[in-house]
PDB file of N, CA, C and O in Angstrom:
ATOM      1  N   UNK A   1      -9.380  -0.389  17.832  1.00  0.00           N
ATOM      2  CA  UNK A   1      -9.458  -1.059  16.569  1.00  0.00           C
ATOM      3  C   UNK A   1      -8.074  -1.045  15.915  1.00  0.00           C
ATOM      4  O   UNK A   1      -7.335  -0.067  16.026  1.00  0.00           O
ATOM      5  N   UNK A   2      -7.708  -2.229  15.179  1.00  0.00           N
ATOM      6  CA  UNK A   2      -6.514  -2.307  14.637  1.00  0.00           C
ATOM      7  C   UNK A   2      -6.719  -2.205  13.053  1.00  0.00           C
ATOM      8  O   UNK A   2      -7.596  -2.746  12.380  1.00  0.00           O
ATOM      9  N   UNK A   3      -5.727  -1.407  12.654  1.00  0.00           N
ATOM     10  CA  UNK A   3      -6.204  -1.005  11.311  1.00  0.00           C
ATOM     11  C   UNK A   3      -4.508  -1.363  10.172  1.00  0.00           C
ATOM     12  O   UNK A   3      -3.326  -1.206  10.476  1.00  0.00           O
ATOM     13  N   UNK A   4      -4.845  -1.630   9.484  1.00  0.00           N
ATOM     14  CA  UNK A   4      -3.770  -2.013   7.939  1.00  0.00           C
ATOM     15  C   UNK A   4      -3.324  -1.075   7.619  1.00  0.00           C
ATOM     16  O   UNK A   4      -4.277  -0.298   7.578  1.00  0.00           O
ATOM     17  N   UNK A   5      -2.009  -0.291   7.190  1.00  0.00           N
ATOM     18  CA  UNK A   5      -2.087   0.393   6.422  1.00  0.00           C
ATOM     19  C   UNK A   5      -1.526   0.059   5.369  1.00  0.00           C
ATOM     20  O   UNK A   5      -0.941  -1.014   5.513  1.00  0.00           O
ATOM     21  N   UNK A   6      -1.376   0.744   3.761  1.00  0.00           N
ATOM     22  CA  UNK A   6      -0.426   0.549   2.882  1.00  0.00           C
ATOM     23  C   UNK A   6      -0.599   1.188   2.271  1.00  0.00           C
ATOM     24  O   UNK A   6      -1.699   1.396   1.760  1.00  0.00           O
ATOM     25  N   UNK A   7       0.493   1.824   2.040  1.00  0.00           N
ATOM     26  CA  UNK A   7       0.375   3.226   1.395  1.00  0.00           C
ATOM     27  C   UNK A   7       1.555   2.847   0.407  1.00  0.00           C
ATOM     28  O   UNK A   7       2.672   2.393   0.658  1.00  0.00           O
ATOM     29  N   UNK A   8       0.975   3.167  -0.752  1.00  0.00           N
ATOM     30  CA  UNK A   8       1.938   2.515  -2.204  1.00  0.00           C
ATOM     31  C   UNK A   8       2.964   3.675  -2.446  1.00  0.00           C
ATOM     32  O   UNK A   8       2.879   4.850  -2.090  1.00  0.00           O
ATOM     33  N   UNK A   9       3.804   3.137  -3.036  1.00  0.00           N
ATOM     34  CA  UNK A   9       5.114   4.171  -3.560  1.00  0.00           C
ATOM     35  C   UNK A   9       4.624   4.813  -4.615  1.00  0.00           C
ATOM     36  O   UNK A   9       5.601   5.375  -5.109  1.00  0.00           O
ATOM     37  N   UNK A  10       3.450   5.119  -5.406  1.00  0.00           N
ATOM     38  CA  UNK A  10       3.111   6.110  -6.090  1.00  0.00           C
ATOM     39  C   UNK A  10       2.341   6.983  -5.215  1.00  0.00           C
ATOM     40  O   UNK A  10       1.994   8.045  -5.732  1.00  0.00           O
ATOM     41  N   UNK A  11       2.051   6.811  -4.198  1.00  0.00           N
ATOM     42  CA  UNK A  11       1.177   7.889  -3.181  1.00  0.00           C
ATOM     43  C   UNK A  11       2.464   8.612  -2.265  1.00  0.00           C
ATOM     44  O   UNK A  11       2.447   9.781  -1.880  1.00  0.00           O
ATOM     45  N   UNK A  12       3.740   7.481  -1.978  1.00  0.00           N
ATOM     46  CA  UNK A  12       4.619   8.226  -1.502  1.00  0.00           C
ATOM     47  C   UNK A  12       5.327   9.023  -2.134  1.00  0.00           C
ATOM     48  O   UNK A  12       5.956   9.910  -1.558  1.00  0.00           O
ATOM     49  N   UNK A  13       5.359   8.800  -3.781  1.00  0.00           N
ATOM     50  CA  UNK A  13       6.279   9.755  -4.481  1.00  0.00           C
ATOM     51  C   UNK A  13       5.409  11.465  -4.996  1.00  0.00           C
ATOM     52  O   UNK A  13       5.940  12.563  -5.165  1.00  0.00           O
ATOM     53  N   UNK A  14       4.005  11.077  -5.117  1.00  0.00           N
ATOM     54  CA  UNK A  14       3.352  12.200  -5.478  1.00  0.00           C
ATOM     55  C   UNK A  14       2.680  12.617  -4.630  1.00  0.00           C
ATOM     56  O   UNK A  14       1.987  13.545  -5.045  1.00  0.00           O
ATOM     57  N   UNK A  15       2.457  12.280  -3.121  1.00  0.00           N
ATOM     58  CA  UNK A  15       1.837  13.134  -1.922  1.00  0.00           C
ATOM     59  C   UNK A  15       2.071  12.325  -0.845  1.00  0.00           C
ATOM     60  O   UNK A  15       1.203  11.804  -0.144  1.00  0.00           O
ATOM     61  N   UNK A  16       3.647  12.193  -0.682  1.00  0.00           N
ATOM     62  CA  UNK A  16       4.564  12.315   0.458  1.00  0.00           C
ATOM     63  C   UNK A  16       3.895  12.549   2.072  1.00  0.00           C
ATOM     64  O   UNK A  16       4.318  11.967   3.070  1.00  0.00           O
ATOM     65  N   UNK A  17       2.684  13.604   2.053  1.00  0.00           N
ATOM     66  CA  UNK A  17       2.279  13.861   3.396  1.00  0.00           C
ATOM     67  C   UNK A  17       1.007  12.888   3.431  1.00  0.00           C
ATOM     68  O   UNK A  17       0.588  12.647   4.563  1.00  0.00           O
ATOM     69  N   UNK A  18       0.452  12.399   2.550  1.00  0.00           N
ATOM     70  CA  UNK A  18      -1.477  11.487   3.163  1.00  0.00           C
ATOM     71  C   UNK A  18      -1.334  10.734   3.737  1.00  0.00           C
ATOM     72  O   UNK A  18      -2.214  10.444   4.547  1.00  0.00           O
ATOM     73  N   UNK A  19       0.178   9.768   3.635  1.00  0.00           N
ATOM     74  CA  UNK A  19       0.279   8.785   4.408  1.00  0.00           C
ATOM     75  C   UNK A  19       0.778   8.978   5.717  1.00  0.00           C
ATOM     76  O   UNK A  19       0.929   7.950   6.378  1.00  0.00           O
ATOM     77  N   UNK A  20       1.112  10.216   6.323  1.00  0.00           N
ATOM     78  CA  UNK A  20       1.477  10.394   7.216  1.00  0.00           C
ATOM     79  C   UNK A  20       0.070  10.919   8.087  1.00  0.00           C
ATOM     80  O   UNK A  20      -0.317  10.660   9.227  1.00  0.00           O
ATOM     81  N   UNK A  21      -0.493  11.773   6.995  1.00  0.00           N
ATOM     82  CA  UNK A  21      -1.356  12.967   7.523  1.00  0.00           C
ATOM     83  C   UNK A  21      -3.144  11.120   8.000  1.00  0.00           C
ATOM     84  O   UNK A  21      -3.920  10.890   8.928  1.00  0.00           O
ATOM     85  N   UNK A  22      -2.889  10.613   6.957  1.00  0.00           N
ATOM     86  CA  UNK A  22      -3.568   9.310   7.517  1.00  0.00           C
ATOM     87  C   UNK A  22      -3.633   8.747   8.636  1.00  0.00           C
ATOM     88  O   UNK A  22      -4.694   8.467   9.194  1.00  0.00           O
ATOM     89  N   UNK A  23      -2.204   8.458   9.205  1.00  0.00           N
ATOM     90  CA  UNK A  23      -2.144   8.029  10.052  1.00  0.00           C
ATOM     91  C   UNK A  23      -2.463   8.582  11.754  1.00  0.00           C
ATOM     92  O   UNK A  23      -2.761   8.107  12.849  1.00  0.00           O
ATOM     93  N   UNK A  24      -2.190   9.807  11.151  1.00  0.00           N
ATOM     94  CA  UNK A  24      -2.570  10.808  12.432  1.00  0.00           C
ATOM     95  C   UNK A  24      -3.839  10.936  12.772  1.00  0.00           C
ATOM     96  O   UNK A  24      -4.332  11.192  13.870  1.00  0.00           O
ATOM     97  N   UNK A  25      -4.400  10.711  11.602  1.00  0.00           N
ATOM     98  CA  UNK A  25      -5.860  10.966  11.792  1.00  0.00           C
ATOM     99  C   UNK A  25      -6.784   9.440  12.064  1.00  0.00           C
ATOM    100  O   UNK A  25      -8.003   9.442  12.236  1.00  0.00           O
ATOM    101  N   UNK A  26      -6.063   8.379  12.062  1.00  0.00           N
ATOM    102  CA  UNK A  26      -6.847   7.321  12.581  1.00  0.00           C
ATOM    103  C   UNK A  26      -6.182   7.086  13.992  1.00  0.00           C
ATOM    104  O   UNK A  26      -6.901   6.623  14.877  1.00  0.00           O
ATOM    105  N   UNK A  27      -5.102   7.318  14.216  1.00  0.00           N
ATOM    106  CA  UNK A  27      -4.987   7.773  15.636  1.00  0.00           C
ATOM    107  C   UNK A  27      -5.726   8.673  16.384  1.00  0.00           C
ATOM    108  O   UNK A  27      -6.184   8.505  17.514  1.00  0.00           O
ATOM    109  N   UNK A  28      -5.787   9.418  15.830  1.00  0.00           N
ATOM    110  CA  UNK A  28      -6.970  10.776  16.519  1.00  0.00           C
ATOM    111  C   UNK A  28      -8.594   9.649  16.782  1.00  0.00           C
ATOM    112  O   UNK A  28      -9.363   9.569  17.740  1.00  0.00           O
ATOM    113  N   UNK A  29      -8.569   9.043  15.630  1.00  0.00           N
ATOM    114  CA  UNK A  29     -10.072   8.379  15.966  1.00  0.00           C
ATOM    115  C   UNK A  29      -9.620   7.418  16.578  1.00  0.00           C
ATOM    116  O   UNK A  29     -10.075   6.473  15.933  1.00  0.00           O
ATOM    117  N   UNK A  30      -8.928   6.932  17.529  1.00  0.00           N
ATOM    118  CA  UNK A  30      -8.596   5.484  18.347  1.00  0.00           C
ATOM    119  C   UNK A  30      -8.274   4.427  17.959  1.00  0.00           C
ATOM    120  O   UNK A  30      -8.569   3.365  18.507  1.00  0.00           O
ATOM    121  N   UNK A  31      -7.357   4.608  16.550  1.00  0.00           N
ATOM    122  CA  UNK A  31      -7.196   3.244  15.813  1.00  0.00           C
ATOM    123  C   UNK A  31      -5.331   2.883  16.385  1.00  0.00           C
ATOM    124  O   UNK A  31      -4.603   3.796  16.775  1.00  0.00           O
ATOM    125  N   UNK A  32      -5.000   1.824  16.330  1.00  0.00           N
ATOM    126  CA  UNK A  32      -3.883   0.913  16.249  1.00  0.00           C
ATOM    127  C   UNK A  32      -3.465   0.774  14.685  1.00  0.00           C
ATOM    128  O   UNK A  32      -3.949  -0.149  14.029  1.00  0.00           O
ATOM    129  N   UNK A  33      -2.555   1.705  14.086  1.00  0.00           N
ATOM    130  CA  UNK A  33      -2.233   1.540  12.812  1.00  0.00           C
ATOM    131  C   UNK A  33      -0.942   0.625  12.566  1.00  0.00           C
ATOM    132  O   UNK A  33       0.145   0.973  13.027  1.00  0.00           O
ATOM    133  N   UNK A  34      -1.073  -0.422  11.910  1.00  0.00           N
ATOM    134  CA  UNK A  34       0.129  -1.491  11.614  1.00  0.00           C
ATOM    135  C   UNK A  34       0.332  -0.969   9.990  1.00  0.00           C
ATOM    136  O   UNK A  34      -0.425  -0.404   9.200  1.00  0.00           O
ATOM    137  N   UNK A  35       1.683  -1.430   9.911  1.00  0.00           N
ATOM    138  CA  UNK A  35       2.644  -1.767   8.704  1.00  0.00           C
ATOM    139  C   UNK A  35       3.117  -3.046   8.141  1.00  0.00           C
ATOM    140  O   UNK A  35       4.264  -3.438   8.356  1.00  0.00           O
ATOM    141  N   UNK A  36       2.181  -3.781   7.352  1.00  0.00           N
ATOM    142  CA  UNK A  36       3.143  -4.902   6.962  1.00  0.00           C
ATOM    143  C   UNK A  36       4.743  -4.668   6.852  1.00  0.00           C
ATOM    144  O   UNK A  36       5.306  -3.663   6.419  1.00  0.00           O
ATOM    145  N   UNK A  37       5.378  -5.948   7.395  1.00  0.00           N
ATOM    146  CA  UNK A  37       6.926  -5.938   7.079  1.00  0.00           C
ATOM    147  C   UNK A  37       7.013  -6.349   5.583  1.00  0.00           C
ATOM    148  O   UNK A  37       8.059  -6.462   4.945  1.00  0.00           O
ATOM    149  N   UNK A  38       5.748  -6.558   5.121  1.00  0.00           N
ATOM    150  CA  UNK A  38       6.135  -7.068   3.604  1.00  0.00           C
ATOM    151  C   UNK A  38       5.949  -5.811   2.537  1.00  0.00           C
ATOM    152  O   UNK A  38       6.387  -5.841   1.387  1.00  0.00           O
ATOM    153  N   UNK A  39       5.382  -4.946   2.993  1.00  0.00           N
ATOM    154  CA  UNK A  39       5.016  -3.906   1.959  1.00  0.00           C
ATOM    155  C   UNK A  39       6.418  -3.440   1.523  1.00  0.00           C
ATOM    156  O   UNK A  39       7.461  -3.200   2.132  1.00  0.00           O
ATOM    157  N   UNK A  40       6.046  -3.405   0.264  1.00  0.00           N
ATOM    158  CA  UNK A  40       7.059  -2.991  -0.766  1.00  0.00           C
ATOM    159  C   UNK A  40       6.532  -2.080  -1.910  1.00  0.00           C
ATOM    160  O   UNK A  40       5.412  -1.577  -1.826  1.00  0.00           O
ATOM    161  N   UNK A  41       7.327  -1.873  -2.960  1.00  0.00           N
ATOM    162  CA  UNK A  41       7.114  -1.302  -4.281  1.00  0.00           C
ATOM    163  C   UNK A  41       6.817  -2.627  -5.116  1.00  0.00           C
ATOM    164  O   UNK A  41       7.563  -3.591  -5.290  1.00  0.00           O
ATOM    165  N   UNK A  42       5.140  -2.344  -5.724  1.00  0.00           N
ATOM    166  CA  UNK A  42       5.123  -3.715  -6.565  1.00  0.00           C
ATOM    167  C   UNK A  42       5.032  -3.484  -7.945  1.00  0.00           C
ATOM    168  O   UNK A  42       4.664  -4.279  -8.810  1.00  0.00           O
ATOM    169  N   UNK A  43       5.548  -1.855  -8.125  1.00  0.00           N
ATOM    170  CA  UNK A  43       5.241  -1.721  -9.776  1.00  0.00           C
ATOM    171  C   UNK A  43       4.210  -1.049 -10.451  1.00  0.00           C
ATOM    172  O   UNK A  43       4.067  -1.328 -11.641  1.00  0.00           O
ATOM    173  N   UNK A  44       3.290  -0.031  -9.825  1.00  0.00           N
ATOM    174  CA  UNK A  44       2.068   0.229 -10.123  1.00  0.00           C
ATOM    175  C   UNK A  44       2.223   1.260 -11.296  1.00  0.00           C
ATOM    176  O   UNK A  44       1.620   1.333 -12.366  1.00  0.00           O
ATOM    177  N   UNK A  45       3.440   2.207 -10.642  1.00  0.00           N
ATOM    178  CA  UNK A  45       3.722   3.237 -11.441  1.00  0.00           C
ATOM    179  C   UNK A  45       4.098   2.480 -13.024  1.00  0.00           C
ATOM    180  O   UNK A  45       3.454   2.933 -13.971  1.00  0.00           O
ATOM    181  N   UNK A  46       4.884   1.605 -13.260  1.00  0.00           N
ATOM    182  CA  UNK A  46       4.796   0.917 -14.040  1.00  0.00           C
ATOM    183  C   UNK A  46       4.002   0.782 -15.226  1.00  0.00           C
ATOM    184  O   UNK A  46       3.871   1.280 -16.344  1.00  0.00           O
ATOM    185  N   UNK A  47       3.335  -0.477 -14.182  1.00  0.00           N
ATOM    186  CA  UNK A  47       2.026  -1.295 -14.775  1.00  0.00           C
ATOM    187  C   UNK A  47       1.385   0.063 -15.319  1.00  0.00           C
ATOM    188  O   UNK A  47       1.502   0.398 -16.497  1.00  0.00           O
ATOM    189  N   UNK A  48       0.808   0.698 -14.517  1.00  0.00           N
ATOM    190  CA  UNK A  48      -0.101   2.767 -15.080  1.00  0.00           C
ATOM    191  C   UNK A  48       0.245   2.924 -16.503  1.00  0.00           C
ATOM    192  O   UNK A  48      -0.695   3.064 -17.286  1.00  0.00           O
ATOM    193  N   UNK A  49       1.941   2.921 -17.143  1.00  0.00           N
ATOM    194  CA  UNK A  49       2.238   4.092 -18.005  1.00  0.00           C
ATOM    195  C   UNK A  49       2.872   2.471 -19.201  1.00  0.00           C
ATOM    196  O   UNK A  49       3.699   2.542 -20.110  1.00  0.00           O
ATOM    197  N   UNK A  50       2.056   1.115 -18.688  1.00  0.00           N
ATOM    198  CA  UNK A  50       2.218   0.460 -20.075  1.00  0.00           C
ATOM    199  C   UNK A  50       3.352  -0.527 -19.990  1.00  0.00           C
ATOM    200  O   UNK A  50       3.165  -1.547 -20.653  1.00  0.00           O
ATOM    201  N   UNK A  51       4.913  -0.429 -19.075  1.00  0.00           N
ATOM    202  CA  UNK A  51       5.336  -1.429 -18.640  1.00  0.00           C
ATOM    203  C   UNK A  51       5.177  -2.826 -17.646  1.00  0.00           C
ATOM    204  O   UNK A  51       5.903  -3.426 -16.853  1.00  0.00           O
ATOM    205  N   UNK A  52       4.226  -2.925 -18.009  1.00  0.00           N
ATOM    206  CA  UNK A  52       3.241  -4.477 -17.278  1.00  0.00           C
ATOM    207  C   UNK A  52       4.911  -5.448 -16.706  1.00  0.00           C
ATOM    208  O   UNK A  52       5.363  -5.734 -15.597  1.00  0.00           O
ATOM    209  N   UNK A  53       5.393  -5.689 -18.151  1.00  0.00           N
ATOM    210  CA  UNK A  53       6.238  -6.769 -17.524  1.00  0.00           C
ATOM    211  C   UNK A  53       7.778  -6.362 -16.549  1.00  0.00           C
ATOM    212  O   UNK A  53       8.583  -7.131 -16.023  1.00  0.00           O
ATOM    213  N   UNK A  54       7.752  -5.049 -16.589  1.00  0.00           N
ATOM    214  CA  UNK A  54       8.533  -4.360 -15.421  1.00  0.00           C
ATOM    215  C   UNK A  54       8.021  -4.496 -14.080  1.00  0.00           C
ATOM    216  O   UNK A  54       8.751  -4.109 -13.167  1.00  0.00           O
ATOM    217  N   UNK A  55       6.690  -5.067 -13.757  1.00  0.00           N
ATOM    218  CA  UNK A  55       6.066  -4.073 -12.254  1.00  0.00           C
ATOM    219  C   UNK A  55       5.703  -5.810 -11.909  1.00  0.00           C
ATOM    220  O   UNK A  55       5.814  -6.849 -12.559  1.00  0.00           O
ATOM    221  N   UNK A  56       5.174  -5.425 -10.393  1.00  0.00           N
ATOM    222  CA  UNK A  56       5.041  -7.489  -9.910  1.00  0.00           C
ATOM    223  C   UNK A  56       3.292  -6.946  -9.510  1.00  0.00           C
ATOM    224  O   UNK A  56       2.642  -7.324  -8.535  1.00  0.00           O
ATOM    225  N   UNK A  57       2.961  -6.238 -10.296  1.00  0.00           N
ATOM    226  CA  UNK A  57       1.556  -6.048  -9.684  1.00  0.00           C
ATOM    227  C   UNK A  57       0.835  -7.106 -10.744  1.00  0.00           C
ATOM    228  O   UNK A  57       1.200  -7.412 -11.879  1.00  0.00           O
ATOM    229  N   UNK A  58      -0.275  -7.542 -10.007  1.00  0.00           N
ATOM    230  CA  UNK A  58      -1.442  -8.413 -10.724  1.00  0.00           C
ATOM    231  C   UNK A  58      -1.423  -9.627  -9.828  1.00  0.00           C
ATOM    232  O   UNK A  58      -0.372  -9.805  -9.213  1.00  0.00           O
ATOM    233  N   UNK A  59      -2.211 -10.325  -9.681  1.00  0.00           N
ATOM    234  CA  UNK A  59      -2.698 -12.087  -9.092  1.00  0.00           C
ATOM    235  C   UNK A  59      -1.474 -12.783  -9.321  1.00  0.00           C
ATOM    236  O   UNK A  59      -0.947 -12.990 -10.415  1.00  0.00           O
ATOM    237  N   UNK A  60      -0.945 -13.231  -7.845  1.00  0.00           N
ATOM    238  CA  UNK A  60      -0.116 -14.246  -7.613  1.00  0.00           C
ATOM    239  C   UNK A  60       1.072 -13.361  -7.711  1.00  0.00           C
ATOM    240  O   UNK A  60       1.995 -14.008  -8.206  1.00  0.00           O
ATOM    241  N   UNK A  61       1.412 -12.167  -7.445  1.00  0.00           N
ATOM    242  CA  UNK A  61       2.767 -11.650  -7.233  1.00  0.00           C
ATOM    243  C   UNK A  61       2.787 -10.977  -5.894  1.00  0.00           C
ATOM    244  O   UNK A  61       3.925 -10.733  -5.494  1.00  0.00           O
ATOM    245  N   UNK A  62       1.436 -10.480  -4.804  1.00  0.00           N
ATOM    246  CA  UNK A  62       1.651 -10.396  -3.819  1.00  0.00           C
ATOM    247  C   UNK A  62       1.818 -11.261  -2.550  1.00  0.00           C
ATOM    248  O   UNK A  62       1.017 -12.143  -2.241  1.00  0.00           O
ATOM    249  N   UNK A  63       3.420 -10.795  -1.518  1.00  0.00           N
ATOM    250  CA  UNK A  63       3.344 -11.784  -0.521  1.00  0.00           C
ATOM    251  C   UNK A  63       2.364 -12.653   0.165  1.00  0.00           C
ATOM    252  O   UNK A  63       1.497 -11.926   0.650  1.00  0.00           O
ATOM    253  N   UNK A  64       2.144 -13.845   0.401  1.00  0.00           N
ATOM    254  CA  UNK A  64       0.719 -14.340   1.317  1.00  0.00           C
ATOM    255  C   UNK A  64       0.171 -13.052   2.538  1.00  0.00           C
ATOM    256  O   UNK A  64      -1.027 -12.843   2.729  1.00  0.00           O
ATOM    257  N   UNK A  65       1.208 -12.332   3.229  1.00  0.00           N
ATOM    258  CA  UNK A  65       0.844 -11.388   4.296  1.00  0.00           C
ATOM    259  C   UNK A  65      -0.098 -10.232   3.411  1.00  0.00           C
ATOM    260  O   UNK A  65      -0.462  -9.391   4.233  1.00  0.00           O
ATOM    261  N   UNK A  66      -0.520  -9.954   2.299  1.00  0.00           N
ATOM    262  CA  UNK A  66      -0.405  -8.734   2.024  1.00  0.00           C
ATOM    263  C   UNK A  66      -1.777  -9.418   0.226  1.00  0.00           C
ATOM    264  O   UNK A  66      -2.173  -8.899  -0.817  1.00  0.00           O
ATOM    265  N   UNK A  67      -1.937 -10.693   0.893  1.00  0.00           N
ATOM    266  CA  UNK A  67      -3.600 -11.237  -0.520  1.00  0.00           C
ATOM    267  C   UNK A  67      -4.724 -10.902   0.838  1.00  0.00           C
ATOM    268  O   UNK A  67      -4.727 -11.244   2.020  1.00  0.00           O
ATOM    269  N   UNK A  68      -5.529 -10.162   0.093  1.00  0.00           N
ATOM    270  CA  UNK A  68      -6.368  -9.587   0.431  1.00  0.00           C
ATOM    271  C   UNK A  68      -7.996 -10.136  -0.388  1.00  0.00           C
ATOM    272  O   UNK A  68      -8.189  -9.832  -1.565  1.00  0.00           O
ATOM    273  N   UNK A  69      -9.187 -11.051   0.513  1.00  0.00           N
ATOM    274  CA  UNK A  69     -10.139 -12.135  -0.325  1.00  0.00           C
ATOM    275  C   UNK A  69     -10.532 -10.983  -1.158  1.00  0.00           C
ATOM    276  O   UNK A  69     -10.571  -9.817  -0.765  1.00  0.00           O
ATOM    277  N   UNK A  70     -10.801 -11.378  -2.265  1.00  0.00           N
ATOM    278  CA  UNK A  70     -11.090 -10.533  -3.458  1.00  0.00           C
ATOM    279  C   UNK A  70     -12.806 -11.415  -3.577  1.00  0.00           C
ATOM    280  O   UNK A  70     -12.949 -12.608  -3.847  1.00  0.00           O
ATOM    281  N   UNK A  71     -13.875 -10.467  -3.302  1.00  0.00           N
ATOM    282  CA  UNK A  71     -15.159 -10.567  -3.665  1.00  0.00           C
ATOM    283  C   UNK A  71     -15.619 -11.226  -4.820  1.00  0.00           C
ATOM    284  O   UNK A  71     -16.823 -11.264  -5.071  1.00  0.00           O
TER     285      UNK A  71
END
């Protein structure tokens, strides 16, 4: 099974190891873990603490690789 990952720059700045310790562990279960080349920092930490118009998070600021159908 091929699996997505994306692990945001507020998960890399405040627990540095899940995204690693993640990946090991869907390897362990037989997964194919990919990395978009588009993943980036889109601002979350941001957007969180009230600077909205600092951060590119919200509808229509993520790359086409990386819109995900929203239910």
């Amino acid at each position: 099974m091929r699996v997505a990952l994306f692990v945001t720059c507020v998960n890399d700045m405040l627990f540095p190891g899940t995204g690693r310790a993640t990946v090991r562990l869907l390897e362990r279960l037989g997964c194919t873990v990919e990395f978009s080349a588009a993943q980036a920092c889109r601002g979350q930490m941001h957007s969180n603490t009230g600077y909205r118009g600092h951060s590119a998070v919200g509808p229509g600021h993520d790359p086409p690789e990386l819109k995900i159908a929203r239910a």
